[in-house]
C-alpha positions in Angstrom: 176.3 172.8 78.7 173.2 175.0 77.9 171.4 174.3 74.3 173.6 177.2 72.6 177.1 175.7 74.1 175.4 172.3 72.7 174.1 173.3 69.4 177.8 175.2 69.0 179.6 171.5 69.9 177.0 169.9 67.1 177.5 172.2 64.8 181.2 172.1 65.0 181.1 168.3 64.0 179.4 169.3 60.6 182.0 170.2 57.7 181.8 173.5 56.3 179.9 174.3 52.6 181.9 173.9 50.0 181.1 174.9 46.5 180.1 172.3 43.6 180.4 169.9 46.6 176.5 170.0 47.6 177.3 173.4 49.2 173.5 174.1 49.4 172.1 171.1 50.7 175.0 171.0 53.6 174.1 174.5 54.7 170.3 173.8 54.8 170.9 170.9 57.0 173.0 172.7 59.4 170.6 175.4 59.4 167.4 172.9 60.3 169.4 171.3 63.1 169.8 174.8 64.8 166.2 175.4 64.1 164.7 171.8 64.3 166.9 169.8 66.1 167.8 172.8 68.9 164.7 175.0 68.7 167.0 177.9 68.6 165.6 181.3 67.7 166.5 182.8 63.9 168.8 184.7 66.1 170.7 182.7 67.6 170.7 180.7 64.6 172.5 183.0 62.6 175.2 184.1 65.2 176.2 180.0 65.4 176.0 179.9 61.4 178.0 183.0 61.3 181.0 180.8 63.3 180.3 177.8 61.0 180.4 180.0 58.3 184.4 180.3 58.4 184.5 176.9 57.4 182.7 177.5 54.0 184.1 177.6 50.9 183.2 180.5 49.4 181.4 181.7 52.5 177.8 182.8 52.7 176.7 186.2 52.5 174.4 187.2 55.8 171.1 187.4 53.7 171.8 183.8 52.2 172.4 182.6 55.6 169.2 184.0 56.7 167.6 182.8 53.8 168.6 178.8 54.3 167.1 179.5 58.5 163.7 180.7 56.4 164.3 177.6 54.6 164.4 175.6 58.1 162.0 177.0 59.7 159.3 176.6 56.9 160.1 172.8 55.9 158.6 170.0 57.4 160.7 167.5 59.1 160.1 163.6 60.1 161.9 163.8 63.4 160.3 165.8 66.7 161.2 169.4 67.2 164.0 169.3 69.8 165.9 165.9 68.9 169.4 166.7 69.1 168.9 168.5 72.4 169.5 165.4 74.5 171.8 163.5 71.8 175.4 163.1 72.2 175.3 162.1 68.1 175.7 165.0 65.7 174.6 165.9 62.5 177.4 163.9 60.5 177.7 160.7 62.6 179.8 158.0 62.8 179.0 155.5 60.4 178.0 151.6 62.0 178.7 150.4 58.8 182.2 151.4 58.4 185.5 149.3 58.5 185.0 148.4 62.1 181.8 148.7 64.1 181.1 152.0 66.3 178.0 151.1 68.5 178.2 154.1 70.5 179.4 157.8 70.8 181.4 157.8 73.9 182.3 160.5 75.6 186.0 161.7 76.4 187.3 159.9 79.7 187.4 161.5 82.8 190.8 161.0 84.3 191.1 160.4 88.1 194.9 161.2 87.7 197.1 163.4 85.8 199.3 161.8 82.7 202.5 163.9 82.4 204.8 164.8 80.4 207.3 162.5 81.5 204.8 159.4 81.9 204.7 160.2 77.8 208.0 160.5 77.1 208.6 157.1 78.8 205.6 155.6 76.5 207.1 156.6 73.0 210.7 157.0 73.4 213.5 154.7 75.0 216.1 156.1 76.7 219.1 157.0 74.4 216.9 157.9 72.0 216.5 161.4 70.6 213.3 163.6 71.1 212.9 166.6 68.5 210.6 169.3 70.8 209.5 172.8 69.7 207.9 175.3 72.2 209.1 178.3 69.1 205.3 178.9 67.6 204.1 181.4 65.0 200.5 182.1 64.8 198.9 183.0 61.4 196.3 185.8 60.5 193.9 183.7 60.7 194.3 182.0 64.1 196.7 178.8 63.0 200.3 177.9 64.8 202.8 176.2 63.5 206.1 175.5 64.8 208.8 178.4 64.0 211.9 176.6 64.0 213.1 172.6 63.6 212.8 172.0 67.5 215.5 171.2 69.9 217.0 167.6 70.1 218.1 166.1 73.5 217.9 162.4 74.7 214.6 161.6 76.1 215.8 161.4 79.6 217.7 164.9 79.5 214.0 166.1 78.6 212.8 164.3 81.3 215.3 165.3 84.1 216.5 169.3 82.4 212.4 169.9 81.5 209.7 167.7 83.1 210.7 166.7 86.6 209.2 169.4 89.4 209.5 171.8 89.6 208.7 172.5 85.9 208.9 175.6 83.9 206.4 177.9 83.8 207.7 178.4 79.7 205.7 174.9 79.9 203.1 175.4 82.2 202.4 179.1 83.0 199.7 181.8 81.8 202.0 182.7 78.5 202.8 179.2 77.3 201.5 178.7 74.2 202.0 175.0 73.8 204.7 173.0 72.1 205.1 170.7 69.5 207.0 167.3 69.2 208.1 165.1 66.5 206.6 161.5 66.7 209.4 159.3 66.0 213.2 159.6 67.3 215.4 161.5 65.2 219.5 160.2 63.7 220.2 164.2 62.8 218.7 167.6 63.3 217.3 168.0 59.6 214.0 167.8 60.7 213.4 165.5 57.5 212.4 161.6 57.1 215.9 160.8 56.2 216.7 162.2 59.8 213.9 159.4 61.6 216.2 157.0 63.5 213.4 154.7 64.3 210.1 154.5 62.1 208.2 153.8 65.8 204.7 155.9 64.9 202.1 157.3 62.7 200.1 160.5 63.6 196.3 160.4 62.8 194.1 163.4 63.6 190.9 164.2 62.4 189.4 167.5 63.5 185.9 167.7 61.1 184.1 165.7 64.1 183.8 166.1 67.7 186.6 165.0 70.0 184.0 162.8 71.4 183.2 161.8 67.9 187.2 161.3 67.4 187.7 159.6 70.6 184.9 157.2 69.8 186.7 156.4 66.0 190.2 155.6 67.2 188.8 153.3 70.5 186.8 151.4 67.7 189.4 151.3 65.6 191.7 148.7 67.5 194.2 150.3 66.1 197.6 150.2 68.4 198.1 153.6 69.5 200.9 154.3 72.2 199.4 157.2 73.3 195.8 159.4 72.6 196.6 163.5 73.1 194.4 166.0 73.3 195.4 168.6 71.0 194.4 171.6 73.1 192.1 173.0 70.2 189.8 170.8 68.4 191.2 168.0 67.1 192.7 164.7 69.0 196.1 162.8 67.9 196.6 159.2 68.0 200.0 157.5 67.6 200.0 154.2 65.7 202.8 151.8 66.7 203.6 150.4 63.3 206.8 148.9 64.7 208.6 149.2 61.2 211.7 148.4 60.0 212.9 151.0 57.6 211.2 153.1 56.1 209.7 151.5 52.8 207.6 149.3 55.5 206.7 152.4 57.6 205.0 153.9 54.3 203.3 150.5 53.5 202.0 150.1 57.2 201.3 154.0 56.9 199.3 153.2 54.1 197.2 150.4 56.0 196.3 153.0 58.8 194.9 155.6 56.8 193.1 153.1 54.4 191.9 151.5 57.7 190.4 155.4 58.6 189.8 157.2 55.1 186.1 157.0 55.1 185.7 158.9 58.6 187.6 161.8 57.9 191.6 161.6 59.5 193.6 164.1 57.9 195.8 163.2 55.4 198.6 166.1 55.8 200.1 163.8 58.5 201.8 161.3 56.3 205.2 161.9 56.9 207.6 160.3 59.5 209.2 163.2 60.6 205.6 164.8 61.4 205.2 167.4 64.3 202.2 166.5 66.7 201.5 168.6 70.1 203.2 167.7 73.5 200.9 166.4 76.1 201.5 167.9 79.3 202.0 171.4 78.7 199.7 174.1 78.7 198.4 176.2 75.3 197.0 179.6 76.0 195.5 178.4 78.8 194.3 174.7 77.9 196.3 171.7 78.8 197.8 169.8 76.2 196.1 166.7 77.5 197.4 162.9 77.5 194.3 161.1 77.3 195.0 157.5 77.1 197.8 155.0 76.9 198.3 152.1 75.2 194.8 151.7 73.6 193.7 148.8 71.0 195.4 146.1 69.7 198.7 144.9 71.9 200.8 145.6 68.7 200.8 145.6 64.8 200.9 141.8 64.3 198.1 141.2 66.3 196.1 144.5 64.6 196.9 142.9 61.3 195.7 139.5 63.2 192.6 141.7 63.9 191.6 142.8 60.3 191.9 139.7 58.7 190.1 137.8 60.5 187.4 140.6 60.1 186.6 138.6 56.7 184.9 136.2 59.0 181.3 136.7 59.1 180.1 139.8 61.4 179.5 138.7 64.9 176.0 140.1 66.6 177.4 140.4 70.5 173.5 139.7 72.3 173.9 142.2 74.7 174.0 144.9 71.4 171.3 143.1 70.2 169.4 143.9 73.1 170.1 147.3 74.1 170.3 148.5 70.6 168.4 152.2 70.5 166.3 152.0 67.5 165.0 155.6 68.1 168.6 157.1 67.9 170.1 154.7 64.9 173.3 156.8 63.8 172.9 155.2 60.7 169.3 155.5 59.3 169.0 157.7 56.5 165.2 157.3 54.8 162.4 156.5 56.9 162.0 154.3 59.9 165.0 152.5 59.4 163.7 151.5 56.2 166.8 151.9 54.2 170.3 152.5 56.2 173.8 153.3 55.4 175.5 150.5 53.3 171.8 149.0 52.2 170.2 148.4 48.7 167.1 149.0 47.3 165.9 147.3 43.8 163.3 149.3 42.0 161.5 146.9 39.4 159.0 148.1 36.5 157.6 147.5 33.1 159.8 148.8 29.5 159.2 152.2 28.6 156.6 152.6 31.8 158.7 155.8 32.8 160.8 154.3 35.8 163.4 156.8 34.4 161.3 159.6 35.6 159.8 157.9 38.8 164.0 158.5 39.5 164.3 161.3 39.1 161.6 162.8 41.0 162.6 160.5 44.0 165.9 161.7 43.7 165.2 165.5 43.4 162.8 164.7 46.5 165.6 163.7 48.8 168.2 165.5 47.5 166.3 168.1 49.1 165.1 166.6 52.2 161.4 166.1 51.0 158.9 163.4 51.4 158.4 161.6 48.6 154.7 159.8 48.6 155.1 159.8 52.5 158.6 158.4 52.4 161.2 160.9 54.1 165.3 161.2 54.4 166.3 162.4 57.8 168.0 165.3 55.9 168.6 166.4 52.4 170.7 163.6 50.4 173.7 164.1 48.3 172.6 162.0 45.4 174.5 160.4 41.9 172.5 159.2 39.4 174.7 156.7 36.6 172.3 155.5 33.8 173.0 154.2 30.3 169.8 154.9 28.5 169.0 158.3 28.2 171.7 160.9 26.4 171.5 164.7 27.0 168.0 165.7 25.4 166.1 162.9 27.4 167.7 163.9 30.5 166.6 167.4 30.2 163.2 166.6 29.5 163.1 164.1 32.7 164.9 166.5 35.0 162.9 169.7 34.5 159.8 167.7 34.0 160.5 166.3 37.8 162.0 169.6 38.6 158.8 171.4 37.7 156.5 168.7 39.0 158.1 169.0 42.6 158.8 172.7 42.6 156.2 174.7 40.7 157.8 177.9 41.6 162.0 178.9 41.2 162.5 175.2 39.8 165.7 175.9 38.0 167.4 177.5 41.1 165.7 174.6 43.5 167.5 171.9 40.8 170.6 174.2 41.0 170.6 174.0 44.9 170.0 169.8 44.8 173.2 169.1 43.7 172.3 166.2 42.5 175.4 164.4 40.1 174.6 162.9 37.1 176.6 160.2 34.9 175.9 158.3 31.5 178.2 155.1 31.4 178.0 152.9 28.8 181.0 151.0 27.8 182.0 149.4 31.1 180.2 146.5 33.3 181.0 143.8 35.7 184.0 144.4 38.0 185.2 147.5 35.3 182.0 149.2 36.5 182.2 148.5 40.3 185.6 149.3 40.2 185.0 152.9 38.4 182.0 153.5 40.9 184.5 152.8 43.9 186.4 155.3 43.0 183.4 157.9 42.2 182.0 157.2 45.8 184.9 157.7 47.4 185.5 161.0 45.6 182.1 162.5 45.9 180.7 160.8 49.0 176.7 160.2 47.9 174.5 159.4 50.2 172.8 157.1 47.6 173.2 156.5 43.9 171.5 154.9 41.4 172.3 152.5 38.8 170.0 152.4 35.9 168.9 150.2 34.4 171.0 146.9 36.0 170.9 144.9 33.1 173.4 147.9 31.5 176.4 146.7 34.0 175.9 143.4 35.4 178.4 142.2 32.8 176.3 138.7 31.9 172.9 136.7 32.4 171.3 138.0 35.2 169.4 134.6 35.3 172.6 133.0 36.0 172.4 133.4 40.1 176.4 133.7 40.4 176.5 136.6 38.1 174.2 138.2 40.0 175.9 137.3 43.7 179.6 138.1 42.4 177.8 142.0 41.0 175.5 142.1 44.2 177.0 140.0 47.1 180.9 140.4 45.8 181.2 143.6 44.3 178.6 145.8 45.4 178.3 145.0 49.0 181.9 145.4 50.0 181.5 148.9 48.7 178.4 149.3 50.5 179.9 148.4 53.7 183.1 150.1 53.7 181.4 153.5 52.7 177.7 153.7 53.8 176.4 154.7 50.5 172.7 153.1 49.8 172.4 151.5 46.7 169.3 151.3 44.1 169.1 149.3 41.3 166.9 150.3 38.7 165.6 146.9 36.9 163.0 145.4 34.1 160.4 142.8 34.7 161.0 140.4 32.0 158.5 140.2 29.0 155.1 139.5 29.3 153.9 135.2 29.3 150.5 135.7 29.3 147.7 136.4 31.8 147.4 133.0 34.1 151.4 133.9 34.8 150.7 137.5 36.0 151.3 138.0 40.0 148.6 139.8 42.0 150.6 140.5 45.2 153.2 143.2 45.7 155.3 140.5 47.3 154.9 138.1 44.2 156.0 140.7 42.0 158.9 141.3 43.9 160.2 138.1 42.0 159.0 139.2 38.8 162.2 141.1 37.7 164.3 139.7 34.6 166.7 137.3 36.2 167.7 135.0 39.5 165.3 135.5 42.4 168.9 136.1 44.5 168.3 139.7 43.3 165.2 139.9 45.6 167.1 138.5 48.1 169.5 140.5 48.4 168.2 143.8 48.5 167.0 145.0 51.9 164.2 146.7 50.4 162.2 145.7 46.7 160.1 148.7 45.0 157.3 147.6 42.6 155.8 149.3 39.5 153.0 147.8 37.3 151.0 149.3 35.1 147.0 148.9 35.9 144.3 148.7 33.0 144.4 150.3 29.9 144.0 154.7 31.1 144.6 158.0 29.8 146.8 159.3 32.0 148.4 155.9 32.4 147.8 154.3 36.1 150.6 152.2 38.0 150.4 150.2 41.2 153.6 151.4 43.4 154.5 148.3 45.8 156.9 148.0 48.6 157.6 143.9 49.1 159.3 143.9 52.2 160.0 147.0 54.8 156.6 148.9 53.7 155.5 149.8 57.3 159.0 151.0 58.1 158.9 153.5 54.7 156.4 155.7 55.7 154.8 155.7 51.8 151.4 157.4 52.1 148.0 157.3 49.8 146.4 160.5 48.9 144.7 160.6 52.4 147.8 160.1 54.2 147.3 156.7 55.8 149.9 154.3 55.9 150.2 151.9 53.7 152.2 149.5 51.6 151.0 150.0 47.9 149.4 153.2 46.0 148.4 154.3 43.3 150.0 157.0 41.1 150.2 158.1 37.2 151.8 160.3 34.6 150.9 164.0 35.3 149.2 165.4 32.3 151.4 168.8 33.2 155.1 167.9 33.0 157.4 164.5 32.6 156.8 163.7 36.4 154.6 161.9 38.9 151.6 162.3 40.9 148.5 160.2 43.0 146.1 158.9 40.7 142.5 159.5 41.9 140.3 157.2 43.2 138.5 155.2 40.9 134.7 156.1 40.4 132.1 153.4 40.0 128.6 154.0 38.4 126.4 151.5 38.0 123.7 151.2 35.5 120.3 150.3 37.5 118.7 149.5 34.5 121.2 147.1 33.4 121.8 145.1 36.8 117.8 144.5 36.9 117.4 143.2 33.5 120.2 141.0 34.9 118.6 140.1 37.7 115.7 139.1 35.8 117.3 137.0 34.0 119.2 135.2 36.7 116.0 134.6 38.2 114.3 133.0 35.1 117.4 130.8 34.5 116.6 128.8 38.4 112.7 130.0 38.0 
């Protein structure tokens, strides 16, 4: 494959724009991987985002397209120019911190032999059992077949010996064939209907928002006990789940355990029914073979699958030889920095009452919402971002958000806020499980790349001294979500009221300890953010600390260097943030002698 046919294959992996859904932001970032990741011309940029573009929801005019490749080409990025040229991972990978574990994107296999027709029949079907097979399509306006009848029903081994033994048909196999279609479980009537499944055998999963090497890679992974893995023929592969079921009450339950087992990568969920059509392996479709891929992939059957997913309560196991060849430079799951905070981590963001943490927020969160650096400290792409706080109603929030707004983009703020896409909540009734249970449900509608909770003391539901509150909110509630999703977590918190001056810290990593409550907050979180006010200054001055991951961050001082601790303060302009200057020294000569002086008399 050239770097078009490449960037075309990446690009078809990334879901299309869809309106009040972070439309903007998605677009941008499949516009910067063309530019960026491909080093495509604005050209033929625009003639791949012009195919992508069918996908949108509404679909971009040609000037807005060129307008978000402008966008590309003027905005910095952390990653090298060319990166996704050599990179079988795409632009919306699979997540490693998913359900099960995907270490890899592997390609599709390369088969040394031909699967047939007949070696699938004999793999889903037994013999008296009826098969339901259409070859009758209708093609829509826009490109999309369907079946145009209920199919025809013979026993699977008239199939076999009328259709699929040599010499075969070329209504199968020829030029003009334009596929075919078969049901995925055996049929009691022709009705075409669940009532009419004789034996609830399979369920049909198909995901075709991702690569097929993407897909292939998902249901491998999955362990899932497929009896057979086709290849569509046009973008998307099916896998048949042996669910083994009984009736049909337990099909839906076992259904039900599939596609919970899947929902967070992206399978389809029109395939729900037992009587569902899939495409016939074997056969060709305008030109492109129906393919069987696989047989009998992942778990023996659905007792041991079940087997399988209980026992992944256990702790997760490390295997050494991933440990080892683990490719830090192309982590699938790394979002901000060097692998400073990843899918499914936490960060906890601790600072002084009324010291404008609020703010601090919200200019991170317009930062990556938009792909931008934020004191040195970079997403890999533009974030989609939720924001549920407790403290602030309407008025604050606006004088926060266009404050940050303003501060970040000088220029056409309100349309670069617009474009962010950035949600915001105000909760304030419910806490403890209540909360996490609401906020599952939130992240699994909207999909955030990170949201924050603020402040923590607002949901926790009890005494965040008490270190089992903290580890059933944190270690029970939180990180399950965390894990099953991907999304990164920050907790906004409140160092507890001043003692007195012999108790105050000095270190960033001492003050990572300093927040109200059980040190198993600390802990926990991958990554622990630091804000202290410094001296007694108009603007107010704040020491910004990073306790554990610093070098990994990329945070920056005003001169750009590295480092793990700066110093910022309140603009004087707008409600936002900015590098506090260096501090000037002058010293009085006049003064120091006399001292002198009288140092000298005191031993003289």
């Amino acid at each position: 494959m050239n770097t078009i046919e490449r960037a075309r294959a990446w690009l078809a992996s990334v879901p299309g724009a869809v309106s009040g859904q972070n439309g903007h932001s998605q677009t941008f970032t499949a516009a910067t991987g063309l530019i960026h990741g491909f080093e495509l011309t604005a050209g033929d940029a625009l003639a791949l985002l012009s195919e992508w573009n069918l996908k949108c929801s509404p679909k971009w005019s040609e000037a807005e397209l060129r307008h978000k490749i402008n966008q590309a080409e003027k905005t910095p990025h952390t990653n090298p120019k060319g990166y996704l040229k050599n990179t079988r991972s795409t632009g919306n990978p699979v997540s490693m911190t998913g359900k099960f574990v995907v270490r890899k994107i592997l390609a599709l296999p390369e088969q040394t032999s031909r699967f047939t027709t007949e070696d699938f029949l004999r793999a889903c079907f037994d013999p008296d059992e009826t098969v339901c097979i259409c070859n009758e399509i209708i093609t829509d306006d826009e490109g999309r077949s369907r079946p145009a009848s209920k199919g025809t029903y013979l026993k699977r081994d008239e199939w076999i010996k009328s259709h699929f033994t040599a010499p075969i048909s070329s209504m199968w196999t020829g030029k003009e064939a334009r596929g075919a279609y078969v049901r995925i479980n055996p049929c009691s009537d022709q009705t075409g209907t669940d009532s009419g499944v004789s034996t609830f055998r399979h369920v049909l999963v198909e995901m075709d928002e991702k690569s097929k090497d993407e897909q292939w890679t998902i249901l491998k992974e999955s362990n899932l006990p497929f009896s057979v893995i086709i290849d569509s023929g046009g973008k998307s592969l099916h896998g048949w789940v042996r669910v083994d079921a009984s009736n049909r009450e337990e099909w839906e339950q076992r259904r039900n355990v599939v596609y919970q087992h899947l929902d967070h990568l992206g399978v389809d969920p029109k395939n729900k029914n037992a009587s569902r059509f899939s495409r016939l392996p074997g056969v060709m479709r305008n030109g492109v073979e129906q393919k069987l891929l696989a047989l009998n992939q992942g778990a023996p059957c659905w007792d041991d699958f079940i087997d399988h997913l209980e026992s992944a309560n256990l702790p997760s196991k490390f295997d050494l030889v991933d440990i080892i060849t683990y490719d830090k430079e192309n982590d699938p799951d790394n979002l901000i920095g060097d692998r400073w905070l990843r899918r499914g981590t936490s960060l906890l963001f601790v600072g002084q009452s009324g010291c404008g943490k609020s703010s601090l927020v919200m200019s991170q969160a317009i930062h990556w919402a938009h792909g931008l650096s934020w004191f040195g400290i970079s997403p890999i792409r533009p974030l989609k971002v939720m924001v549920i706080q407790a403290e602030n109603d309407i008025a604050d929030m606006h004088d926060s958000l266009i404050g940050a707004a303003k501060g970040v983009f000088s220029d056409y703020w309100e349309s670069k806020i617009r474009e962010s896409g950035i949600e915001f909540y105000r909760e304030t009734v419910r806490v403890g499980i209540d909360f996490t249970t609401m906020l599952r449900k939130m992240v699994k509608k909207s999909k955030p790349d990170i949201v924050y909770i603020d402040p923590l003391l607002s949901y926790i539901g009890g005494n965040p001294a008490d270190i089992e509150v903290c580890s059933q909110f944190t270690r029970q509630q939180l990180q399950p979500l965390m894990i099953e999703t991907g999304v990164i977590i920050v907790l906004v918190h409140h160092f507890p009221k001043p003692k007195g001056k012999d108790e105050k810290p000095e270190s960033v990593a001492e003050m990572a300890y300093s927040g109200f409550g059980s040190s198993d907050l600390t802990n926990w979180a991958r990554e622990v953010m630091v804000l202290r006010e410094v001296g007694y200054n108009a603007p107010r001055k704040f020491m910004l600390g990073l306790a554990k991951r610093s070098m990994r961050s990329g945070l920056q001082d005003r001169e750009g260097k590295r480092t793990g601790g700066i110093m910022i303060q309140h603009s004087t302009k707008n409600i936002c943030w900015e590098y506090a200057p260096p501090e000037v020294f002058t010293v009085d000569k006049e003064q120091k002698r006399n001292k002198a002086n009288g140092y000298r008399k005191k031993f003289y």
